[in-house]
N, C-alpha and C positions, 0 to 999 in steps of 0.2 A: 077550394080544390079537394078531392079526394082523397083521404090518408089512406083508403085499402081497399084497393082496386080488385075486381076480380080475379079469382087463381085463375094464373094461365101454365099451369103447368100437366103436360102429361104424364103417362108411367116412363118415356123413355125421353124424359129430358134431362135426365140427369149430366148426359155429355154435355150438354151446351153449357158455355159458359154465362155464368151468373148474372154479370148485365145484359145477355141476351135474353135470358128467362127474364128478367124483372123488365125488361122495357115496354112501358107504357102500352095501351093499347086503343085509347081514348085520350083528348086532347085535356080531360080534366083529371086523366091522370099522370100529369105531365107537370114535375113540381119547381118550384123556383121561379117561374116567369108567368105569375098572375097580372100583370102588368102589361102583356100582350093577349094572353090566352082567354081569362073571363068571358061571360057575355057580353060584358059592357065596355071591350077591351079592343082595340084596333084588329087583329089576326081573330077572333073571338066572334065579332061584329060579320067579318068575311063568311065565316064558315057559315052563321046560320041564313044568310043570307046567298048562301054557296056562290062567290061571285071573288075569287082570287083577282087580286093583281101579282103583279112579276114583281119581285122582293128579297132585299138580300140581309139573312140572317147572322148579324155579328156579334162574338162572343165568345168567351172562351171555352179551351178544351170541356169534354163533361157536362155541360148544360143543356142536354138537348136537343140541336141544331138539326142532327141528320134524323131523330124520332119525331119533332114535329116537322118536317118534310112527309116526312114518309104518310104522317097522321092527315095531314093536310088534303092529299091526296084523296085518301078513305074517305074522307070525312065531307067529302065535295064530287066523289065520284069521279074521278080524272084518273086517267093510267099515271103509273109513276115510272118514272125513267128516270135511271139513278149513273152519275159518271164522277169519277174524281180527274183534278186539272192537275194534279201531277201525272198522271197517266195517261190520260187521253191527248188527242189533238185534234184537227179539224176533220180526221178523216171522217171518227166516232162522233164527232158533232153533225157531221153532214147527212149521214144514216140516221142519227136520230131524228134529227128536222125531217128527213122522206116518210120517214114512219109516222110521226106526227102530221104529216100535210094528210097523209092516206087517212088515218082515222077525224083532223077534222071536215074529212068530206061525207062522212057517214056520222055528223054530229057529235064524235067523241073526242073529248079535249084531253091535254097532256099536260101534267107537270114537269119538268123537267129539274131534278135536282141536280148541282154542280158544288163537290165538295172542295173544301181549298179554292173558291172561286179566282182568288186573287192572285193565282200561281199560273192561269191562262196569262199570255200577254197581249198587247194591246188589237191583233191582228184578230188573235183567237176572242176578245170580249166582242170586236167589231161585227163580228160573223152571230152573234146573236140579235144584232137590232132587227133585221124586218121579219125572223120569227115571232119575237117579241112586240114589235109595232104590229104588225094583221093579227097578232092570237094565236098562234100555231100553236105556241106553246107558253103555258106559265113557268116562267124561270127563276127557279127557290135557288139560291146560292148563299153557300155555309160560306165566313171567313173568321179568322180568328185576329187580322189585320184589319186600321182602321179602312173602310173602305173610300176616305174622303182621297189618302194616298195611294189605294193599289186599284180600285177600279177607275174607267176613264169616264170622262165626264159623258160621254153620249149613252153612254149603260143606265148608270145611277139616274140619268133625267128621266130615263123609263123604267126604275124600280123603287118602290119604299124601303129602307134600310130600317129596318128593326132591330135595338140593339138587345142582346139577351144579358141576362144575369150572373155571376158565377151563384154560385147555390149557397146559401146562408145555412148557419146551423139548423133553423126548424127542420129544412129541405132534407138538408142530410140527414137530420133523425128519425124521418119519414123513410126514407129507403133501407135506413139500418132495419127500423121496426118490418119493413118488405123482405127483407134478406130475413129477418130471423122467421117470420113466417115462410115463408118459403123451404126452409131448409128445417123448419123445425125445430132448430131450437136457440136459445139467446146466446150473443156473442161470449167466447168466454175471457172477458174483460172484466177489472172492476172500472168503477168511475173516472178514476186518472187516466186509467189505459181508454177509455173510451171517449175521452177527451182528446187524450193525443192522437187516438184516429183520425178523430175530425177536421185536428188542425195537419194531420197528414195529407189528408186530404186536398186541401187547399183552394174547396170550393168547386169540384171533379168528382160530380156523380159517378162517371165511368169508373174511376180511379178507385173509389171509395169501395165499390163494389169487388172490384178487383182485389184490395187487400182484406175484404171479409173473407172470399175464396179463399184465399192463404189461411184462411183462423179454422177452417171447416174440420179439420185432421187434430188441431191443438186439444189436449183433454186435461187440462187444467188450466184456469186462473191466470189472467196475465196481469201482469201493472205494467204501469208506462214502461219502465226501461225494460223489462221483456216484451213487449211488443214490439218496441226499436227493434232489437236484437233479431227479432224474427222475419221483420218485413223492411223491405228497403223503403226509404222517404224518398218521394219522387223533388228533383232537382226542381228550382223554382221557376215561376214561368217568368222569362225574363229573354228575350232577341236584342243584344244589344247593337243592333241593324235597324229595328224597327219601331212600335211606334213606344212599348213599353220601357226601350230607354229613357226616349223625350218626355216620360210621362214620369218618371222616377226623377230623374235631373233636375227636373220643374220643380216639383216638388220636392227635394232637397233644394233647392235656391229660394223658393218661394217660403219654406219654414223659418231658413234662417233670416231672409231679408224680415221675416215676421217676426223676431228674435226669438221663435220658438227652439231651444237645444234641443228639449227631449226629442220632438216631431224630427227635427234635422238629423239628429242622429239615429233614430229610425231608419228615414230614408236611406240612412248613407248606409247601413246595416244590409238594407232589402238589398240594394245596389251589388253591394262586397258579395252576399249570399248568391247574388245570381251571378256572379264570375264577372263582373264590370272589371274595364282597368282599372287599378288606385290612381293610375299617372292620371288617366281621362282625369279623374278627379278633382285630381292636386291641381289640373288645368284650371279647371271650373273654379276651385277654393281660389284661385290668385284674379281670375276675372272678377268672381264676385268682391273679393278685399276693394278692387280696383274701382266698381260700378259704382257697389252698394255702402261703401265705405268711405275711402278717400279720407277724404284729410280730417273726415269726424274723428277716427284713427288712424293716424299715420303708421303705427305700427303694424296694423293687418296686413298690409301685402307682406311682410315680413315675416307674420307668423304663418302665413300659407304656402309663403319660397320655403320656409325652413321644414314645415310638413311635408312636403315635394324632397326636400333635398333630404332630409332623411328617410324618406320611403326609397328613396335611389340609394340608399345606401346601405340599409337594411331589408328591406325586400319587404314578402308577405313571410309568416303575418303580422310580427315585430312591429314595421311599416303603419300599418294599417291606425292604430294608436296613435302616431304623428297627426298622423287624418284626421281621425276621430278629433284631437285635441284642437283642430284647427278648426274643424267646424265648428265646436263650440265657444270656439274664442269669436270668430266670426259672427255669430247669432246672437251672442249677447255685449257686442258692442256695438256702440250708437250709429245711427246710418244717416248718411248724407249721399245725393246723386247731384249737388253741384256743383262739383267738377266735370260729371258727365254732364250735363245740361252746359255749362260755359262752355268747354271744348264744344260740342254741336254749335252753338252758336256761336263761338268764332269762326270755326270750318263756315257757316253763312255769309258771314262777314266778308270773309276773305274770298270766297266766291262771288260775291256781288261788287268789291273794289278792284279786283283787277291785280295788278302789278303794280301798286303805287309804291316809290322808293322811301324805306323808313327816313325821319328826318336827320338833318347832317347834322346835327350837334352828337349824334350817337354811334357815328363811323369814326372808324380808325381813320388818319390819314398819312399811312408811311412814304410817301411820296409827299413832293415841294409842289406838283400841279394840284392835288386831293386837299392839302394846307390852302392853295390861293383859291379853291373852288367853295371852302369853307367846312370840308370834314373836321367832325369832331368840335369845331371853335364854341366857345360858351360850355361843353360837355361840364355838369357838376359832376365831382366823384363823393358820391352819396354818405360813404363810410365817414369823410370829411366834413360834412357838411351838419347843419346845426340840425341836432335832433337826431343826424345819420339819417334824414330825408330831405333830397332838393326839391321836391315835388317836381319836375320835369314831367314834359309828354313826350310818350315813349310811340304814341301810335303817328302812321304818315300825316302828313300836311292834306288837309280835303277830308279826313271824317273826323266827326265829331265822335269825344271821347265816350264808349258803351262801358258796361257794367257787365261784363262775361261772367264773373264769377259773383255767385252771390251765396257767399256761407249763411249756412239756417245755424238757427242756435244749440246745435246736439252736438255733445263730445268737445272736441278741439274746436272747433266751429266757430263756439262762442267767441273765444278769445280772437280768432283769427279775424271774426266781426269785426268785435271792437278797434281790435288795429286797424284795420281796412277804416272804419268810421274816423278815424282820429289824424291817418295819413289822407284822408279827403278834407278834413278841417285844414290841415295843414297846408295841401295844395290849397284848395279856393282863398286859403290867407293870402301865399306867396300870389299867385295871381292878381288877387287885386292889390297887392302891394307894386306888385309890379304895371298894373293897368294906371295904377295913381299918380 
C-alpha cells in the first residue's frame, strides 16, 4: 500500500475537517485492510476486473468502511448512492431502487451503499432481495455488528461479508505521518505522548485524526499526561447487548478455564472499563466455579459467592477487587467438568427409565401397611456399619448400576478416586459375599 498518497488539498480546505481532507482517494491508499484491498486480494481481484458483487463490509468504527464504498464505486464506474438505516426507511429505499431500474436501462449500474446496515429490520433487509437478485443494484453495507446475528439469512446468501480490520499501529503511523504533512508540520508530542495517542486511539483512523485536529493550536511539547489533560480518551468500544459482550465473556472464561490469571484478568479489566455489570460477572465467576471446577476444588464456588457477596456490599470500585481476587483464585485452580458430564448423563438416564420407584430397602415406612409392603426392611444405616459402608444399591430395580461420575485425577479429584475405587472393592466383596 501506499504510505503518501497524493496532496489533495486546496487553498480553501482549510474548514474542512482533517479526516475529510486526509480521506483516501484511491483504493491503495486505503491503509489497514491489505487483506481485502491488494491485487491479489478478494475486493482487489473485483475491481480490476470491474465485476462487484453485493457485499457487506464488517468492522469497526474508523477503518474504512464508508471510504472503500465510496472508492469502490469510482473505481468500477457505478453511480453511488449513499443512505444510512437509522434514518431512512422504505420510502428512501424505494426511490432509490426507481432511480437505479432507470439508469440500468441505459446500461448504467449503481452501487448502493447502506450504512449501519444492521439497524434496518427484517421487512426493510427483505425489500432488497430482487434488486439485489436482477442487478439493479450493487448493495455495499457497512456494520459494526456481527452480521451472522443482525442480517437475515435471505440477504447474506446474496452478499459476501468481508470482515475489516481495526487499524494496527504501522496504519496509524501512516496517517499521523499524512496529518503532519498535510498541516505542515510534526505533532507536538514527544514519544510517550505519541504513544499514548495511538493507544488513544484504539485502532479508529477517524478518531485519531480527530485528536490531531485538537493538537493543531498547541505550541509546545506535550508528554503523556499533558496530552490526557488536553484531549478526552474516547470510551471503549464495548455494547454490552451485543456481540462484543459475548466476545469478552468468552474470553475471560476461556482464560481462566486455561488457568491463564494474567489473560483473565485482562479480560475482566476490558470488561469493567467498558461499564459491564460486576454482578453480570460475579454471575459468570460462580457458573464457571460450578462447570469448570467442581469438586477439583470444592472451595471455588465459595470464593466466587463471597466475591459477589462482597461486591454487594461494597459496591464499585472497592468491589471490583473481590472480583479480581476471584478470578484469579479460579484460573489457577485445578479444573474438573465431571460433575458436569455425570449430571448430563444422569438427566439421560432418567429420561430413558421412566418412573421406576427407587428400591424399598431405602424408603421410610411410617405406616403398618408401608412395614408389611416391605419399606425400608434390610435398610443398612452406613455410619454403623463396617468400614461406615454397606455397599447397598441405591439405584431402582431394572437398571444396571452406571458410573455417572467419573473424577479425573486433578485437585480433590484424586483422592475422591481413590475412595470411589476402594468403596467399589468393597461393594463387589459384599456382593459376592452375599451371591456365596
Amino acid at each position: 500500500m501506499s504510505q503518501d498518497p497524493p496532496s489533495l488539498f486546496e487553498p480553501n480546505d482549510a474548514g474542512r475537517p482533517l479526516a475529510d481532507r486526509l480521506r483516501p482517494q484511491t483504493l491503495k491508499d486505503v491503509v489497514g485492510q491489505d487483506h481485502l484491498l491488494t491485487a491479489e486480494a478478494p475486493i482487489g481481484r473485483m475491481v480490476a476486473e470491474r465485476r462487484l458483487v453485493s457485499m457487506v463490509l464488517w468492522g469497526p468504527p474508523g477503518c474504512g468502511k464508508t471510504t472503500i464504498a465510496r472508492l469502490l464505486a469510482e473505481q468500477t464506474g457505478l453511480v453511488f448512492e449513499a443512505l444510512s438505516a437509522t434514518f431512512s426507511g422504505v420510502a428512501e429505499l424505494r426511490k432509490i431502487f426507481q432511480a437505479a431500474g432507470k439508469r440500468r436501462e441505459i446500461g448504467q449500474g449503481t452501487l448502493l451503499f447502506v450504512d449501519e446496515v444492521h439497524r434496518f429490520n427484517r421487512a426493510q433487509q427483505d425489500s432488497f432481495l430482487p434488486y439485489v437478485e436482477e442487478g439493479t443494484i450493487v448493495l455495499v453495507g457497512a456494520t459494526t455488528e456481527n452480521p451472522s446475528f443482525e442480517l437475515n439469512a435471505a440477504l447474506l446468501s446474496r452478499c459476501q461479508v468481508f470482515p475489516l480490520k481495526r487499524l494496527d499501529e504501522p496504519a496509524l503511523n501512516t496517517l499521523i505521518k499524512r496529518a503532519e504533512r498535510a498541516t505542515g508540520q510534526p505533532l507536538p508530542l514527544n514519544e510517550e505522548a505519541r504513544q499514548a495517542l495511538l493507544a488513544m486511539a484504539d485502532g479508529d483512523g477517524r478518531y485519531l485524526l480527530n485528536l490531531i485536529e485538537q493538537l493543531q493550536t498547541v505550541d509546545q511539547t506535550l508528554d503523556a499526561a499533558g496530552l490526557a489533560e488536553l484531549v478526552q480518551q474516547r470510551a471503549p468500544i464495548y455494547d454490552k447487548s451485543q456481540e462484543g459482550h459475548y466476545n469478552l465473556i468468552s474470553a475471560l472464561h476461556k482464560s481462566m478455564r486455561g488457568s491463564d490469571p494474567d489473560a483473565a484478568l485482562y479480560w475482566l479489566a476490558r470488561m469493567l472499563d467498558g461499564g459491564e455489570d460486576p454482578l453480570f460477572i460475579a454471575r459468570r465467576l460462580v457458573r464457571f466455579a460450578n462447570e469448570d471446577i467442581a469438586m477439583a476444588d470444592p472451595q471455588a464456588v465459595h470464593q466466587a459467592l463471597a466475591a459477589w457477596d462482597v461486591y454487594e456490599r461494597l459496591g464499585s470500585p472497592e468491589g471490583e477487587l473481590a472480583i479480581a481476587q476471584a478470578v484469579v483464585y479460579l484460573a489457577t485452580a485445578p479444573k474438573s467438568i465431571a460433575v458436569y458430564r455425570g449430571f448430563n448423563a444422569a438427566w439421560q438416564l432418567a429420561k430413558r427409565t421412566g418412573s421406576l420407584m427407587p428400591p424399598a430397602h431405602i424408603l421410610n415406612a411410617p405406616t403398618r401397611l408401608m412395614k408389611d409392603l416391605g419399606y425400608g426392611r434390610g435398610y443398612e444405616y452406613d455410619p454403623d456399619s463396617t468400614e461406615g459402608f454397606s455397599g447397598a444399591d441405591y439405584f431402582p430395580e431394572g437398571i444396571e448400576r452406571e458410573h455417572l461420575y467419573r473424577p479425573t485425577e486433578y485437585g480433590n479429584e484424586r483422592a475422591i478416586a481413590e475412595r470411589l475405587a476402594e468403596w467399589e472393592r468393597l461393594r463387589r466383596q459384599k456382593r459376592d459375599e452375599t451371591d456365596g
